[in-house]
C-alpha positions, -999 to +999 in steps of 0.1 A: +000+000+000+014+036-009+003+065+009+008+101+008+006+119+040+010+160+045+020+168+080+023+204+088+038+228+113+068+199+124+103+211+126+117+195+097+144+175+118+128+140+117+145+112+126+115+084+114+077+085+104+058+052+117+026+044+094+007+021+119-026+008+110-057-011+125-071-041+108-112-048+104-107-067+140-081-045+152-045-047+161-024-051+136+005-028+132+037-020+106+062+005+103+079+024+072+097+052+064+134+069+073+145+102+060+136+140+065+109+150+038+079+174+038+057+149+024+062+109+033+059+086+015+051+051+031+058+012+016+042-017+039+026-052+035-010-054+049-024-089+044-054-088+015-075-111+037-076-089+069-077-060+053-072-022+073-102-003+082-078+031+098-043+042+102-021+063+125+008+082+123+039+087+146+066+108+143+097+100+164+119+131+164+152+116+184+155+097+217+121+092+232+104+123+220+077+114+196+039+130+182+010+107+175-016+120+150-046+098+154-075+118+143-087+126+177-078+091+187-098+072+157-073+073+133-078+082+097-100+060+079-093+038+049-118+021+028-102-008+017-131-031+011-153-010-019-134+007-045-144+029-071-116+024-104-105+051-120-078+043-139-103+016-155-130+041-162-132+044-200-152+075-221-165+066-254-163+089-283-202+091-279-196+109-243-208+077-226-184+062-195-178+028-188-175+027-152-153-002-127-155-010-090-145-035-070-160-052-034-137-072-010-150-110-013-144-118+024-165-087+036-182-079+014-199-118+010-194-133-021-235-132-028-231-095-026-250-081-062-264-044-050-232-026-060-244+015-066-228+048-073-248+087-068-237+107-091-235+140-087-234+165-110-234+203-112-265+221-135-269+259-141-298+270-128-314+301-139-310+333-121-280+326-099-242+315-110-239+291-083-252+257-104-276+232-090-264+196-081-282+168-099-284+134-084-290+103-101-283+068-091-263+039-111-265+004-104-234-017-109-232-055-129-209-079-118-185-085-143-159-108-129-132-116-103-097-102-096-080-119-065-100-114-034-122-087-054-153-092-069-152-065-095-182-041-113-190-020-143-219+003-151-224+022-179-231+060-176-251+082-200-232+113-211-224+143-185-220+181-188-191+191-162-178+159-162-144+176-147-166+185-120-189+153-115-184+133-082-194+095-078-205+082-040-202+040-044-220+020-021-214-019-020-240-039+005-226-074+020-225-079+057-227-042+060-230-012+039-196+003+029-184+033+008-160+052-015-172+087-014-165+117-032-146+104-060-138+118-094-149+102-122-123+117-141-083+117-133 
C-alpha cells in the first residue's frame, strides 16, 4: 500500500515516520519510512484477507520524543473493502463512460449483487451563477473476479461538467460500505 501523508507545522528534523494501521478486527501494526521530507511517502505489506479499516501516524523526532496524529484518537480512515476504479474508467467517443469497481470477497460476501454509485453532478440553474447539483443513481453488474475482489462495471449516460462530476459508491454485503466523493475523471 502507498500513501501520501501532509504533515504540517513539524520542525523539519525528523528522525522516522511510523505508518501504523488497524485491521477490520483491530491490532495489527507495521512500520515504514526513514528520511527527512515534507511529504512521506510510506511502503508496507497489509495482508489482502484482513484488510485495514484506519491508520495512525507517529513521528519519532530523536530519543524518546515522539507525536502521534490519530485523528482525535480514531485514526484516519481507509476504505479498503469498496473501490471505485478510475484508472479503469473508459469515455466513449459518444460521451458515454464505462464505469469499474471493486468489493472485497471476504466482507463484502461473495453473494453481494447491489453494488451502486450517486452521481452528482453540477447544472446551471437560472438566475443565480452558483449551479444546482443533480443526483441520479447507477446500479453496478458484476463483471468478474480479480483476486479477493469481486469487481463491477456500469455504464453512464453522457455528462455536462464531467471535470466537475463526483461519484459516491455504495457496495451492501455484511454491512454497507463506501467510496465517497470520487472523481470520475483523473
Amino acid at each position: 500500500m502507498n500513501s501520501r501523508c501532509s504533515v504540517l507545522d513539524l520542525p523539519r528534523r525528523i528522525l522516522l515516520t511510523r505508518f501504523q494501521y488497524a485491521g477490520h478486527r483491530g491490532g495489527e501494526r507495521n512500520s515504514s519510512m526513514f528520511g527527512e521530507t515534507f511529504y512521506h511517502f510510506f511502503s508496507t505489506s497489509i495482508d489482502s484477507t484482513k484488510g485495514i479499516s484506519s491508520f495512525n501516524i507517529t513521528i519519532l523526532r530523536g530519543g524518546s520524543a515522539s507525536q502521534i496524529f490519530s485523528n482525535g484518537g480514531v485514526g484516519y480512515p481507509i476504505e479498503d473493502v469498496a473501490l471505485f476504479l478510475p484508472h479503469e474508467t473508459l469515455i466513449a467517443s459518444d460521451g458515454s463512460i464505462s464505469m469499474s469497481a471493486a468489493a472485497r470477497i471476504p466482507f463484502a460476501s461473495p453473494n453481494a449483487q447491489n453494488v451502486t454509485a450517486t452521481i452528482s453532478a453540477p447544472s446551471p440553474q437560472l438566475g443565480t451563477f452558483s449551479p444546482t447539483i443533480i443526483r441520479s443513481v447507477v446500479a453496478f453488474g458484476k463483471s468478474g473476479t480479480r483476486g479477493l475482489y469481486t469487481t463491477y462495471t456500469a455504464t453512464l449516460s453522457p455528462v455536462s461538467n464531467l471535470r466537475q462530476t463526483t461519484l459516491d459508491l455504495t457496495a451492501h454485503g455484511a454491512r454497507i460500505y463506501r467510496d465517497e466523493f470520487r472523481r470520475i475523471t483523473l
